[in-house]
N, C-alpha and C positions, 0 to 999 in steps of 0.2 A: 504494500500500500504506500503511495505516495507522502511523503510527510511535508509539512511546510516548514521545519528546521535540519538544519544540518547534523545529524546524528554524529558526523565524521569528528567535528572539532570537539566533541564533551566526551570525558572520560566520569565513571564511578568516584572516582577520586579527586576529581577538580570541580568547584564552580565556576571560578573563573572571575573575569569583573564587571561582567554585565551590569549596565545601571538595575536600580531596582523597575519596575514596567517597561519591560523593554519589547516584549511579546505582544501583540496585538489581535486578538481573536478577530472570527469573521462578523462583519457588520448584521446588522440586523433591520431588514426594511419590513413593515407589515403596517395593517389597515382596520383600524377601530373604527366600526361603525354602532350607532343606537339609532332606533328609529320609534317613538313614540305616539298615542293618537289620545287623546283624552277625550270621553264620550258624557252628556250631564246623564245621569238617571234619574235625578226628583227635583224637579224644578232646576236653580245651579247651585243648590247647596251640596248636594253628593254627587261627585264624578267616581267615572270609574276610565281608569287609565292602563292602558297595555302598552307593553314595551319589549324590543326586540333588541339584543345587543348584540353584536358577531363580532370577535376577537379573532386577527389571523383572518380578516376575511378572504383575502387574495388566497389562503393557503399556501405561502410562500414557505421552502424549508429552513428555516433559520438556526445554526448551527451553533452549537455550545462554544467555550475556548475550548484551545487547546489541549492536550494532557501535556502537561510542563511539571511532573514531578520526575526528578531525575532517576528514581532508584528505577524509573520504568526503559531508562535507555537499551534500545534494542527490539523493545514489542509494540508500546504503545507511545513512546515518549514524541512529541509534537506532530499528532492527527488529533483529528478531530473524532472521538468515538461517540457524542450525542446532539440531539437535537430538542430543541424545545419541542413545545407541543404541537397540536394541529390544529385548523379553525375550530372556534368552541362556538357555539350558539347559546344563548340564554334568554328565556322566555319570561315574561313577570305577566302581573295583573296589579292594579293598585287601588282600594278605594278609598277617597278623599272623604271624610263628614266635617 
C-alpha cells in the first residue's frame, strides 16, 4: 500500500527533529444541510415543526490522519487506515405551545 511518508529515513530508534505538527492529514470537504417547515395546528398559538438535517450530504469519503505512531514503522506507519463516517440523515418533529 502506498504510504504518504517516507518509511526509508525513520528508524525504531531515532525520532529525529521534526518540528512538532509537521504531518498534515487529508483535508476534509463535506455539506451540512437542515431543511425545516413549520405548520400552525390551533389557531398560531401551537405549531408543529419538522425538520430534516443531512450531515455528509455529498457522501464524500473523508479520511482520518494518518497513523504516525512510530512503533508501527513497516505495517501501518503513514497511511491512512480510517475514514469518518457516511451521510447521516436525521428526522425530528417539534411542537411549539
Amino acid at each position: 500500500m502506498k504510504t504518504a511518508i517516507n518509511e526509508d529515513r525513520y528508524t525504531r530508534s531515532e525520532y529525529g527533529t521534526a518540528p512538532r505538527n509537521v504531518l498534515r492529514g487529508p483535508g476534509r470537504t463535506h455539506l451540512d444541510l437542515s431543511l425545516a417547515k413549520t405548520t400552525p395546528l390551533y389557531h398560531e398559538s401551537v405549531t408543529l415543526e419538522f425538520r430534516v438535517v443531512a450531515f455528509n450530504l455529498l457522501n464524500h469519503t473523508e479520511f482520518q490522519n494518518l497513523d504516525n505512531n512510530a512503533q508501527d514503522i513497516g505495517s501501518t506507519f503513514g497511511q491512512v487506515i480510517s475514514a469518518y463516517s457516511a451521510c447521516i440523515l436525521q428526522l425530528g418533529a417539534h411542537i411549539r405551545f
